[in-house]
C-alpha positions as CSV (number, residue, x, y, z in Angstrom):
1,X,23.5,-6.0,-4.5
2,X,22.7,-8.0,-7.4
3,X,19.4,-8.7,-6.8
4,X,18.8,-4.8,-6.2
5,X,20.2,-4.1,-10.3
6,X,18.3,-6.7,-11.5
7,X,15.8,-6.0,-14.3
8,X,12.1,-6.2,-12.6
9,X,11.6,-9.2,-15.2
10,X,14.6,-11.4,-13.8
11,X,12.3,-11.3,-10.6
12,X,10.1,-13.4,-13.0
13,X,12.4,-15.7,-14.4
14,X,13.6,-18.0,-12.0
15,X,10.1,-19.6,-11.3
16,X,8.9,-19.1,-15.1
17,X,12.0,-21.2,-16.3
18,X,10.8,-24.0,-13.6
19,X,7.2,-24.0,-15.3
20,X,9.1,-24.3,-18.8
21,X,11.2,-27.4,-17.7
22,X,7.8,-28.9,-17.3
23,X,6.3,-28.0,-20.2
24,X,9.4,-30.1,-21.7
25,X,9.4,-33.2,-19.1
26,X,6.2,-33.8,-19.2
27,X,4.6,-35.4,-22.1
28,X,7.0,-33.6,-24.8
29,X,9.6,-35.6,-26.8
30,X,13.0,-34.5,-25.3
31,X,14.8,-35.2,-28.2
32,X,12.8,-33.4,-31.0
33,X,11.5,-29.6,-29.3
34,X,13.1,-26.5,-28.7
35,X,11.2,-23.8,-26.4
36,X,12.9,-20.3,-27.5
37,X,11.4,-17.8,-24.9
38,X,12.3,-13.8,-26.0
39,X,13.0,-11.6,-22.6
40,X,14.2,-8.2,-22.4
41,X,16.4,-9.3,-19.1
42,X,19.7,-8.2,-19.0
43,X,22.6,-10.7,-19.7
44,X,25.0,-12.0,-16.9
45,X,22.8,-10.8,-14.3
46,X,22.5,-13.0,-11.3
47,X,19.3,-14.0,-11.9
48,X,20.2,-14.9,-16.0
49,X,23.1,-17.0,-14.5
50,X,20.4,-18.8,-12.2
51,X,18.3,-19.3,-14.9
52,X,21.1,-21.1,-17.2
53,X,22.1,-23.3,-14.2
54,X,18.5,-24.4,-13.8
55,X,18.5,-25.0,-17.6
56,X,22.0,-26.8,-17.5
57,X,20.7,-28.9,-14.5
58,X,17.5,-30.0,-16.3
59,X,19.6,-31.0,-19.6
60,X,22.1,-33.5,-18.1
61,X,19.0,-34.9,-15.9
62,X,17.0,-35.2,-19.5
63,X,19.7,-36.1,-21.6
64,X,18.9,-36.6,-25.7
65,X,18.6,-32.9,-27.7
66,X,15.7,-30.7,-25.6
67,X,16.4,-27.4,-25.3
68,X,15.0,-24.6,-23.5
69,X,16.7,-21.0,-24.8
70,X,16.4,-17.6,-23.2
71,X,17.2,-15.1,-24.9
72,X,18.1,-11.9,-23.1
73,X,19.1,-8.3,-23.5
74,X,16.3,-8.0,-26.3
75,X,18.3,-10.0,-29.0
76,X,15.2,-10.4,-30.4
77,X,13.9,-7.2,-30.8
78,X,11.4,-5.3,-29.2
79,X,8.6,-6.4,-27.6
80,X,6.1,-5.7,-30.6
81,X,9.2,-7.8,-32.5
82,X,8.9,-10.7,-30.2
83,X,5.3,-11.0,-30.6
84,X,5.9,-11.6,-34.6
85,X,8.9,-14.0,-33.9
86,X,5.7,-15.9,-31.9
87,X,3.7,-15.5,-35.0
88,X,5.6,-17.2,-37.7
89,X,7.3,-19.8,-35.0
90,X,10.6,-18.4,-34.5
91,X,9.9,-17.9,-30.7
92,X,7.1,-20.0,-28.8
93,X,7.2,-17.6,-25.9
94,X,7.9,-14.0,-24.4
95,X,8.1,-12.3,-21.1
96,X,6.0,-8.8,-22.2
97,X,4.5,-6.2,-20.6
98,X,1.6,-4.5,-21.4
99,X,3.5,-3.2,-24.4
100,X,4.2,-5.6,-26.1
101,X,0.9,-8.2,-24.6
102,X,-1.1,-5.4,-26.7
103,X,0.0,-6.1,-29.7
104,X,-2.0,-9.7,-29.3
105,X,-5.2,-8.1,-27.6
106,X,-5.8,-4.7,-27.4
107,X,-7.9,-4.5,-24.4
108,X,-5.1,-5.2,-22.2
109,X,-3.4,-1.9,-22.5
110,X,-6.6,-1.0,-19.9
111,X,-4.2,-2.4,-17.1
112,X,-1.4,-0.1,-17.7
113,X,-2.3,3.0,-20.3
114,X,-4.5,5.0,-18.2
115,X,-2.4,6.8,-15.8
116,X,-3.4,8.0,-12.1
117,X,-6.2,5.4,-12.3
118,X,-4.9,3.4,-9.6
119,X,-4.3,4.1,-6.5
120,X,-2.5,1.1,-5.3
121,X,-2.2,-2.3,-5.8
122,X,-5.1,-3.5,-4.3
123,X,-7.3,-1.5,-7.0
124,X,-4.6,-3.2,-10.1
125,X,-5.2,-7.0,-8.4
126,X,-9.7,-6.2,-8.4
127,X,-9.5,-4.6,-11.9
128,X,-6.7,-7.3,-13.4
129,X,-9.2,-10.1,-11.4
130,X,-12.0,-8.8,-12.9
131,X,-10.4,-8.9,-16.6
132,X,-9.0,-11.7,-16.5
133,X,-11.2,-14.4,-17.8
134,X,-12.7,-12.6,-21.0
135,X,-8.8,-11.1,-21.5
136,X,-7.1,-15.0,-21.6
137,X,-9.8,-16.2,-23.4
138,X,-9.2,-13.3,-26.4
139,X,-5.6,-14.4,-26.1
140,X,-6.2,-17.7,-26.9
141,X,-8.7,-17.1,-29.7
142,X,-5.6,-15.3,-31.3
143,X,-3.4,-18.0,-30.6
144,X,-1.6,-17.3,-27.2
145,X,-2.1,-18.7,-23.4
146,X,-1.1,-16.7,-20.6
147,X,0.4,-18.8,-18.6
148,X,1.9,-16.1,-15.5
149,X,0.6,-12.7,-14.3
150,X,2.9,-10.7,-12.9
151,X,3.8,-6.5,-12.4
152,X,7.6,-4.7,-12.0
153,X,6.0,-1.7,-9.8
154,X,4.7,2.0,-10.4
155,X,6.2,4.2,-13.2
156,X,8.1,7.4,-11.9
157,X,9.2,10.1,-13.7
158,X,13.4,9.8,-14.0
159,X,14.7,13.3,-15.6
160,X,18.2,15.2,-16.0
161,X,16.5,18.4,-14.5
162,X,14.5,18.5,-11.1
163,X,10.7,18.9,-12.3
164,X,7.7,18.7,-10.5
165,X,4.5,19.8,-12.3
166,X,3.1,18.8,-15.7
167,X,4.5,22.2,-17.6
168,X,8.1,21.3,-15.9
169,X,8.2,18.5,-17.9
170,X,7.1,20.4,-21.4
171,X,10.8,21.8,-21.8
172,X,11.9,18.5,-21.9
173,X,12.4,15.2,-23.9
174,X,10.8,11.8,-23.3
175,X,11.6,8.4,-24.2
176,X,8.4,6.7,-25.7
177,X,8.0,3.2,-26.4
178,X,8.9,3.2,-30.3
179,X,5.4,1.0,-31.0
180,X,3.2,2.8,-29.2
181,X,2.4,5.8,-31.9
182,X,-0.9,6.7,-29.9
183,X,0.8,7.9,-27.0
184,X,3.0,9.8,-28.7
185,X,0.4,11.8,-30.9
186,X,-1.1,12.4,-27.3
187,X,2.0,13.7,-25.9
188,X,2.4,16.3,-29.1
189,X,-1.3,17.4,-28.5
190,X,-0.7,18.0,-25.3
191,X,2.7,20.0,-25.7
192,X,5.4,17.4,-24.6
193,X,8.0,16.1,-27.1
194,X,8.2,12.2,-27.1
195,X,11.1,10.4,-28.3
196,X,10.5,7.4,-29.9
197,X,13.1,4.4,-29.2
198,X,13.4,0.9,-27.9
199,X,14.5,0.1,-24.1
200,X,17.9,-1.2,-25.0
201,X,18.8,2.4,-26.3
202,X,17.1,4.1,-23.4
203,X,21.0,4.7,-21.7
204,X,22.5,5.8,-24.2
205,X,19.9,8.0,-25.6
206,X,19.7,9.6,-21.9
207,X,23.7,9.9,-21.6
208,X,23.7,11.8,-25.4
209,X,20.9,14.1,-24.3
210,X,18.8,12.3,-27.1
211,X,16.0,12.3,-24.3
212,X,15.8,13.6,-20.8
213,X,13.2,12.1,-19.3
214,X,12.4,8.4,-18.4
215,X,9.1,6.8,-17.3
216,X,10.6,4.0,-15.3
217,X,10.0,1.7,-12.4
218,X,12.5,2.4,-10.0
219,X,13.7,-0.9,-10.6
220,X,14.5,-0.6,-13.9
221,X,15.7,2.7,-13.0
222,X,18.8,1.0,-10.5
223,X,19.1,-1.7,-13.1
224,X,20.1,0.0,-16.2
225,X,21.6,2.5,-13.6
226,X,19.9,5.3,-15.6
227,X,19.3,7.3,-12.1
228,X,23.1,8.0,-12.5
229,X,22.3,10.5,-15.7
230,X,18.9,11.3,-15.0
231,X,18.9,12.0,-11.4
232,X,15.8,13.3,-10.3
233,X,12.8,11.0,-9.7
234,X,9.2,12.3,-9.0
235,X,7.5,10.2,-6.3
236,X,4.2,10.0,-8.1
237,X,2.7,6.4,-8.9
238,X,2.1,7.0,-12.5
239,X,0.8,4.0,-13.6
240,X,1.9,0.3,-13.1
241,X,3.8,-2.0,-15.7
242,X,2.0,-5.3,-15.6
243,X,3.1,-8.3,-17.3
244,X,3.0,-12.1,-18.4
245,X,4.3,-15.2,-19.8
246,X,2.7,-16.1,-22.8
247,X,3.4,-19.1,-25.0
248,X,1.6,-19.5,-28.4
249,X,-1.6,-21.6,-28.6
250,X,0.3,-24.1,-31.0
251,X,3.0,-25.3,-28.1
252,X,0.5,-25.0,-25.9
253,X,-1.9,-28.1,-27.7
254,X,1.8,-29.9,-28.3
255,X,1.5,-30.4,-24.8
256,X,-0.2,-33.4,-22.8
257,X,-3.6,-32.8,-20.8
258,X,-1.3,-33.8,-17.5
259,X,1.3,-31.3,-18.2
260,X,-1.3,-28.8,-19.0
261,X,-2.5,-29.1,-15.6
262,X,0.6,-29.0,-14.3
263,X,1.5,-25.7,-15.8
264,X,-1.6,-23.7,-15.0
265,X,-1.1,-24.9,-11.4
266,X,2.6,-23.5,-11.2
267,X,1.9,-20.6,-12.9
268,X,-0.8,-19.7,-10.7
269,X,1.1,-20.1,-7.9
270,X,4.2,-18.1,-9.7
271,X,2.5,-15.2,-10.6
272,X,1.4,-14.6,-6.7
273,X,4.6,-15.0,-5.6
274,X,6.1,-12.7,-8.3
275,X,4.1,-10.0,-8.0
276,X,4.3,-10.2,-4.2
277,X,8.6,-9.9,-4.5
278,X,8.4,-7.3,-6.8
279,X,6.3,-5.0,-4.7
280,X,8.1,-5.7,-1.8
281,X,11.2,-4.3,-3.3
282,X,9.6,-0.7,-4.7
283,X,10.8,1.2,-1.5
284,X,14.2,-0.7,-1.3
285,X,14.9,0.3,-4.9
286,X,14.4,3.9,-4.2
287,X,16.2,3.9,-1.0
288,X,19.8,2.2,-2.7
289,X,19.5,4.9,-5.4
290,X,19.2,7.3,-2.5
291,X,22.5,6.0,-1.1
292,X,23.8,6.8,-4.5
293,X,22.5,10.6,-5.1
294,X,19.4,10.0,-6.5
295,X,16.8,13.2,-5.5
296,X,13.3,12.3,-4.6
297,X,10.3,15.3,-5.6
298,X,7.5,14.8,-3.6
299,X,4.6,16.7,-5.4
300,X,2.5,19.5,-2.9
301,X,-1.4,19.1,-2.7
302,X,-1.9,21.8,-5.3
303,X,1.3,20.2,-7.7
304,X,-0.3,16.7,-7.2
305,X,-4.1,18.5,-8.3
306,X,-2.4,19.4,-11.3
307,X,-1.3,16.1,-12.3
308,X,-4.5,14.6,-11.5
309,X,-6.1,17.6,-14.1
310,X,-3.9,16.4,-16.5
311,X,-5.3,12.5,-16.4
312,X,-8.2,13.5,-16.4
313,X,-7.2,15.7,-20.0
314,X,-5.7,12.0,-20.9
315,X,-8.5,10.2,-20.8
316,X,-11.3,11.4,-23.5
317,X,-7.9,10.8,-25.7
318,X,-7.1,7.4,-24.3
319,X,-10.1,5.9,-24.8
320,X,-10.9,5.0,-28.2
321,X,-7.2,4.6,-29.2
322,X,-4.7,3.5,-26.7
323,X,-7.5,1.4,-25.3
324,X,-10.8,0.3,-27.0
325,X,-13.6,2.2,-25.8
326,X,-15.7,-0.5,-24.2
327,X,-13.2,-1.9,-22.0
328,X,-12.1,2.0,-20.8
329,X,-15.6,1.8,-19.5
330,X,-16.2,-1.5,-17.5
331,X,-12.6,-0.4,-15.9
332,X,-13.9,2.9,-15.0
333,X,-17.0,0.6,-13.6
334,X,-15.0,-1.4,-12.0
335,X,-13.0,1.1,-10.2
336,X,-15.9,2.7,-9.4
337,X,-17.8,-0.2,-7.6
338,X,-14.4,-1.1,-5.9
339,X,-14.3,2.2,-4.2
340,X,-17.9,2.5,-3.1
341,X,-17.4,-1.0,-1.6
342,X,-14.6,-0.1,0.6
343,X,-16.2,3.4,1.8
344,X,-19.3,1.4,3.4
């Protein structure tokens, strides 16, 4: 049961905090650094408590001062927040999402701001694949290595009210991520009120009927146990929230050539294994909220054509702000070449 209300990030953690005690073992003075890595994870969580024993293990084996800090529950902000603790050396890593990985390098947001894109994961893995060298390699011009990929599954629709078209949804109020000001000028335009907040104040904000509606993973959703107050989920696959450990460039060079080889080997081999465990648990998420009085909407044809009408409104107004124009494009080419390949 613990592992079912687990954030989607402590599904990260555990093998992300084995890559870190190498970064510190390996060619890194145990008695002079300090890795502080910012997470939004949930304290007290069985996979937080894992993650400190791992820790506590590693210490006594080490001995002298080295220590490697989580820091859960967002205690250091949000995720734009985290990303300027990495920039002036309070933090040298984060677990983001595509949130908070755009404040680096814009042309990520591609991966999770363009909604209905994707029709499963298949077309995420090609287009993330596809990205993924010219993306790292921005990332580490602006001072930041990616050192895990991962994903927490497809955004639904949570809400107090049962809704299941676009214009359901206009009477309503949603939470917005508080540094993402683009989406929410797009949501006005388009006649849908955003609330602008943080995730830590997503529950209470839903319990005070501050906001209504939730975009959430079901994960997330049976985590924060916001299904409870917002009861109704819309089975559409919105868009995905994607992720990744990054670590700033600067701890990064600290480190040996051996240890460096050594880390991109385990977090290759992380990131599959992440992303694998996260999807596998989607349905299961969904089902133990079911047990629990959560009400599935599954959209008709003609409700699901009207979503789809409304992407395709989204995207002149996505592109060019909530992700650059150029990379809008070779996704939309890539997509497109993806899709002709499998029909032959």
């Amino acid at each position: 049961m613990d592992d079912m209300q687990s954030s989607p990030w402590q599904k990260w953690l555990a093998p992300i905090l084995l890559i870190g005690t190498m970064l510190l073992t390996s060619g890194v003075q145990a008695n002079e650094k300090t890795l502080r890595i910012g997470s939004l994870v949930p304290k007290n969580s069985l996979y937080h408590r894992q993650l400190i024993d791992i820790a506590d293990s590693w210490r006594t084996a080490q001995g002298g001062k080295a220590r490697y800090v989580v820091f859960p529950d967002g205690s250091q902000g949000g995720e734009a927040e985290m990303v300027r603790r990495m920039r002036i050396g309070q933090l040298q890593g984060a677990l983001l999402s595509v949130v908070g990985l755009r404040e680096i390098e814009p042309s990520i947001a591609a991966l999770q701001s363009m909604p209905l894109l994707f029709r499963n994961w298949e077309e995420v893995d090609h287009v993330r694949e596809k990205m993924r060298p010219a993306v790292e390699q921005k990332f580490l011009d602006k001072g930041f290595v990616i050192l895990a990929w991962g994903d927490a599954g497809w955004v639904r629709f949570f809400s107090k009210e049962p809704a299941k078209r676009p214009d359901d949804y206009k009477r309503m109020k949603f939470f917005a991520w508080g540094s993402e000001p683009d989406q929410q000028a797009i949501m006005k335009n388009l006649g849908y009120t955003p609330v602008p907040l943080e995730p830590t104040d997503i529950l209470p904000a839903i319990q005070t009927g501050m906001i209504s509606v939730v975009p959430s993973t079901p994960y997330f959703a049976l985590a924060t146990q916001i299904y409870q107050t917002a009861p109704h989920m819309l089975d559409i696959n919105w868009a995905p929230i994607v992720g990744a450990l990054v670590i700033t460039r600067k701890t990064w060079d600290e480190m040996s050539a051996q240890t460096q080889s050594v880390v991109r080997t385990s977090s290759e081999k992380a990131g599959v294994q992440l992303r694998a465990h996260a999807r596998q648990e989607v349905q299961e998420a969904v089902e133990a909220m079911k047990k629990r009085g959560l009400i599935v909407h599954t959209p008709s044809a003609e409700q699901m054509r009207e979503w789809n009408e409304l992407a395709d409104k989204l995207y002149p107004r996505i592109r060019g702000t909530m992700v650059p124009s150029q990379t809008f494009d070779e996704v939309m080419g890539h997509i497109k070449a993806y899709r002709s390949g499998k029909s032959k």
